[in-house]
C-alpha positions in Angstrom: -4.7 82.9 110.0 -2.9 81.3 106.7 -1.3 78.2 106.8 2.3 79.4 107.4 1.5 81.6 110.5 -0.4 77.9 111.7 3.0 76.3 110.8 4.7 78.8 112.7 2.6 78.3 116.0 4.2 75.0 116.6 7.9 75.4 115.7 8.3 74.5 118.9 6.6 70.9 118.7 8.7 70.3 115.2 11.7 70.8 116.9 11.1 68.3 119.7 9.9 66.0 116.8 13.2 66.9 114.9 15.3 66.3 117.6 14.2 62.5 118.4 14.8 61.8 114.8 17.9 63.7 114.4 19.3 61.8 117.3 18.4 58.8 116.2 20.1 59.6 113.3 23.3 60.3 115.0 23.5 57.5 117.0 23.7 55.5 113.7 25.6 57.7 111.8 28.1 57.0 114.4 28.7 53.5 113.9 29.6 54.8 110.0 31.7 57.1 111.0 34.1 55.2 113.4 34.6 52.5 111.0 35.4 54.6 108.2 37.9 57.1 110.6 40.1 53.7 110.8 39.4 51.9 108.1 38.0 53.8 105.5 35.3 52.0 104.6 31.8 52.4 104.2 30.3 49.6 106.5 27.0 49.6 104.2 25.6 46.8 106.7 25.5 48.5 109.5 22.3 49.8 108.9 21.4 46.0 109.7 22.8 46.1 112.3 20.5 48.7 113.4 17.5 46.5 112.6 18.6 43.6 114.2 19.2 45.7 117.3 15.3 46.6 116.6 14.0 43.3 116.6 16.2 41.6 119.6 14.9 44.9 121.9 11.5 44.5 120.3 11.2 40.7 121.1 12.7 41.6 124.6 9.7 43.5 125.1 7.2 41.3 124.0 8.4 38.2 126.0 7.9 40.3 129.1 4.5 41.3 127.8 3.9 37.4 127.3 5.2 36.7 130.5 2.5 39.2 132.2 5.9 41.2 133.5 6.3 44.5 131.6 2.5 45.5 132.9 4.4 45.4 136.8 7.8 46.6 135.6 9.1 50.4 135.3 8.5 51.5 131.5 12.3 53.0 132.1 13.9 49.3 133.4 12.1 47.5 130.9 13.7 50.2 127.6 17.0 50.0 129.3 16.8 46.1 129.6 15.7 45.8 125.6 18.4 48.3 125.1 20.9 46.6 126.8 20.1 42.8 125.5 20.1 44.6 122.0 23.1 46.3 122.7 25.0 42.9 123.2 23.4 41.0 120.4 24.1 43.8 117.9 27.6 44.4 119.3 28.5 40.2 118.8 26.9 40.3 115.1 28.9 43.1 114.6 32.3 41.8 115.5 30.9 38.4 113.7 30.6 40.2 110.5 33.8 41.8 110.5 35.9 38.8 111.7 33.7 36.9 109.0 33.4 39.3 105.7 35.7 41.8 106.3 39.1 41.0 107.8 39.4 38.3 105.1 39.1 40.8 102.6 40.8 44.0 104.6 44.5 44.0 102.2 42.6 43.8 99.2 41.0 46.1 97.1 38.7 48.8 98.3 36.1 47.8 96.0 36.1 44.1 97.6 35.1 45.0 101.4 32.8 47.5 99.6 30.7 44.4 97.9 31.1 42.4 100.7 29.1 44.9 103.0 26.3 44.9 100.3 26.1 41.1 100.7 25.8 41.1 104.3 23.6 43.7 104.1 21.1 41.5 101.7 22.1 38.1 104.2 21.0 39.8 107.0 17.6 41.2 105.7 16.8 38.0 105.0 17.9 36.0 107.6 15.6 38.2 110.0 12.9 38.3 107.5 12.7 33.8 107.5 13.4 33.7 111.3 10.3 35.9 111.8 8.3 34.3 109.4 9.3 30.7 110.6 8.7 32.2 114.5 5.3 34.5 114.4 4.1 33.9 110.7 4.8 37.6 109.6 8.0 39.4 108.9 7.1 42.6 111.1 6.9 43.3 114.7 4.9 46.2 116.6 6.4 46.8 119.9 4.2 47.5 122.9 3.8 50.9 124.2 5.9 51.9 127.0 5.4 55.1 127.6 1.4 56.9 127.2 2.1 60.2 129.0 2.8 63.8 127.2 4.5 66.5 128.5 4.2 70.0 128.3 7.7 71.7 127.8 6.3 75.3 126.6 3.6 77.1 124.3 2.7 74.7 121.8 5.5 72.1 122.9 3.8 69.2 124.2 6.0 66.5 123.6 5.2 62.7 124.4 7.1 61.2 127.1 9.4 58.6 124.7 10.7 61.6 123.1 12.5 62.8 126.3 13.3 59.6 127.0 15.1 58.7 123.3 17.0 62.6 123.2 18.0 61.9 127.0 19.7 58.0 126.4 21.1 59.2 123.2 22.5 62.4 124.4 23.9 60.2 127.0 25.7 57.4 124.6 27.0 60.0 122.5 28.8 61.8 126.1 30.2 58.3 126.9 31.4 57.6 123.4 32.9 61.5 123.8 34.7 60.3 126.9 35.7 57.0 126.2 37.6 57.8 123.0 38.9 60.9 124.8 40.1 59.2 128.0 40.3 55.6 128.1 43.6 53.8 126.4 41.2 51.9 124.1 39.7 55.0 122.7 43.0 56.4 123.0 44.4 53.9 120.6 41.3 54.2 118.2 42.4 57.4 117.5 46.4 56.3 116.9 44.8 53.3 114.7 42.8 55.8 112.6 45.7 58.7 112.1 48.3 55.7 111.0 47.8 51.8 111.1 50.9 51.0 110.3 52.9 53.3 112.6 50.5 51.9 115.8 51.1 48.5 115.1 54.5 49.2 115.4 53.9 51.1 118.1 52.9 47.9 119.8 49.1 48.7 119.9 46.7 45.6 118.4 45.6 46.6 115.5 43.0 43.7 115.4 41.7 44.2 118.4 40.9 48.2 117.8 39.5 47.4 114.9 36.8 44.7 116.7 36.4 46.6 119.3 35.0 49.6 117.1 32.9 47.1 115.1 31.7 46.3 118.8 30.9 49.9 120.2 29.0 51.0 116.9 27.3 47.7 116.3 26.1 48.4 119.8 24.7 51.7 119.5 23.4 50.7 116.3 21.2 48.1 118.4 20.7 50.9 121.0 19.4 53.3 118.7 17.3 50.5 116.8 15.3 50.2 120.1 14.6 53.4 120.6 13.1 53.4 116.7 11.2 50.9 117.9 9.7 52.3 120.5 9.2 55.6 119.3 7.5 54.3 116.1 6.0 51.3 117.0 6.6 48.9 113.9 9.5 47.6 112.3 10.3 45.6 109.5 13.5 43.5 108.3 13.9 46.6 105.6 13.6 49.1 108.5 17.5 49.9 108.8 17.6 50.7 104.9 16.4 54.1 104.3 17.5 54.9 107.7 20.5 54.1 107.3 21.3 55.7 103.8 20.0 59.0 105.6 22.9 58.1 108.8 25.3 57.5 106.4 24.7 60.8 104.9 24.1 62.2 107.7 27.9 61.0 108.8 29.0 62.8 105.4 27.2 65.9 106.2 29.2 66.7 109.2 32.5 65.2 107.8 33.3 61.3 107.6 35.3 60.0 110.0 34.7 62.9 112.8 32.6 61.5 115.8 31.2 65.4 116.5 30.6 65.6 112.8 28.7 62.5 112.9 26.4 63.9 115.6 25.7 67.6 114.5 25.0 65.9 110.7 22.3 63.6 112.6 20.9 66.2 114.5 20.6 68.5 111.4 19.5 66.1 109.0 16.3 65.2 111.6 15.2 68.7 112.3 16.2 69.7 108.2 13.4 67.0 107.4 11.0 67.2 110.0 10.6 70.9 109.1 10.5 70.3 105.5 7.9 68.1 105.6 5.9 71.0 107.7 6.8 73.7 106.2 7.5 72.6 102.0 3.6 73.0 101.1 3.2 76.5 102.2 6.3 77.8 101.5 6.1 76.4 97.4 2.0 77.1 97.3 1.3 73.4 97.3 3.6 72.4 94.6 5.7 70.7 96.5 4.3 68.6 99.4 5.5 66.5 102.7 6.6 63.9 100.6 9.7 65.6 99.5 11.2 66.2 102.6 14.4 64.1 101.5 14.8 65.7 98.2 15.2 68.8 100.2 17.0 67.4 102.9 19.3 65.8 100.2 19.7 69.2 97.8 20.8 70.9 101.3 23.2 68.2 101.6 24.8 68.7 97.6 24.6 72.4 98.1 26.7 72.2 101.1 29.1 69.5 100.0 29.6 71.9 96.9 30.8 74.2 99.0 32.5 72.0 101.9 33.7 68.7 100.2 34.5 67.8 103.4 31.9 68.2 105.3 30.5 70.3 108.3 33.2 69.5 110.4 35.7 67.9 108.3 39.5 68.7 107.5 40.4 69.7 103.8 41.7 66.8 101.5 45.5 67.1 101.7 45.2 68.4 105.8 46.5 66.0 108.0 44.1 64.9 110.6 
């Protein structure tokens, strides 16, 4: 049996593996996407964001470990509790920044908000990186292992038990986000904010306030899905959210800016485009190209199909009216 027909055996493990990235990827990618559908504007420190929300769920867990509590506590309450402590943290950093670097700056330039999200992308990396040091005497932080069991799904599918937990929660968040925007008047009025400011203000909606409360919801999930990295991977660093968040962001652009669906099917594909290019790029090039070019194929997929679809996946034509 040659190495492709092994490959081919467990297709169905590298999709289970390409799902828990790719919606980990989603998640984030939808904090890029709702800021720029109302603002347009490329919040490059949200991917901080995200690694704050690691290290407030990751230091949840290990007080309770400290404590001698997670060993006696559900592996499910104590993820939901990090998740939910991280949610709040990352939620308030996230309206902070905006009320701090970004409304300030919102009439002027495009280029100036633009900057400004570098620099609180660099003040944030560091900040965590001198708290940890000053706190544990390293910059890094392994969480403690939840969940030990493995499943078998199928043939050649046995897929840890954090897997099923990180697609379930994040399936879940992205059905809430679905229905709030959908349903509630908030969500309803993030949708008339990011069609036309100007006419919802006059409208009598706060403009403000939509635009916080967006910062808030995709801060949050940012910290939601930050834990779940954690978990699933088990370290994390103050430069965790980088690459991660460059591939969110274009993950975000691969199913069309500013398009909450777009921002999940562009997560989704991006994780299973790179988990199966890492598998599968050896055998398929006869060893020329290996594993570690799984993002220069996941980003040439990416060019080939914005070629094709400026847009997007999912996105309207330039010119179409939203």
């Amino acid at each position: 049996m040659n190495q492709l027909q092994v490959l081919v055996k467990i297709i169905p493990q590298l999709l289970s593996d390409g799902l828990a990235l790719g919606f980990v990827y989603a998640i984030v990618a939808l904090g890029y996407t709702m800021v720029y559908g109302i603002l347009e504007f490329i919040n490059f420190a949200h991917s901080e964001l995200f690694m704050f929300g690691a290290f407030v769920g990751t230091e949840v867990l290990l007080l309770l470990k400290s404590a001698g509590i997670l060993a006696d506590m559900s592996p499910t309450v104590a993820l939901l509790l990090s998740m939910l402590v991280a949610m709040i943290f990352s939620g308030a950093l996230g309206v902070t920044v905006d009320r701090v670097a970004y409304r300030p700056v919102r009439s002027a330039p495009k280029l100036v908000p633009f900057i400004s999200a570098i620099g609180v992308s660099f003040i944030l990396q560091d900040l965590v990186r001198m708290v940890e040091e000053a706190k544990n005497g390293k910059f890094y932080l392994n969480a403690p292992t939840l969940f030990t069991n493995r499943i078998t799904l199928a043939p050649n599918m046995v897929v840890p038990e954090k897997t099923l937990y990180i697609v379930g929660l994040c399936l879940l968040m992205m059905v809430a986000l679905t229905l709030f925007v959908s349903k509630n008047k908030w969500g309803k009025a993030m949708r008339a904010v990011a069609q036309d400011r100007e006419t919802a203000r006059l409208m009598g909606i706060n403009v403000d306030k939509v635009i916080a409360l967006t910062f808030l919801i995709g801060a949050a999930l940012g910290g939601a899905a930050g834990t779940l990295f954690s978990v699933q991977y088990g370290s994390i660093s103050p430069y965790s959210g980088f690459v991660l968040g460059m591939k969110a962001f274009t993950a975000a652009v691969f199913g069309g800016i500013g398009k909450i669906p777009g921002a999940m099917l562009g997560g989704i594909l991006l994780g299973l485009i790179e988990v199966f290019g890492a598998s599968f790029l050896g055998a398929l090039t006869g060893g020329v190209f290996g594993s570690e070019y799984k993002d220069v194929l996941a980003f040439a997929i990416l060019i080939l199909i914005l070629i094709f679809k400026p847009s997007g996946l999912l996105g309207k034509p330039v010119g179409e009216k939203v």
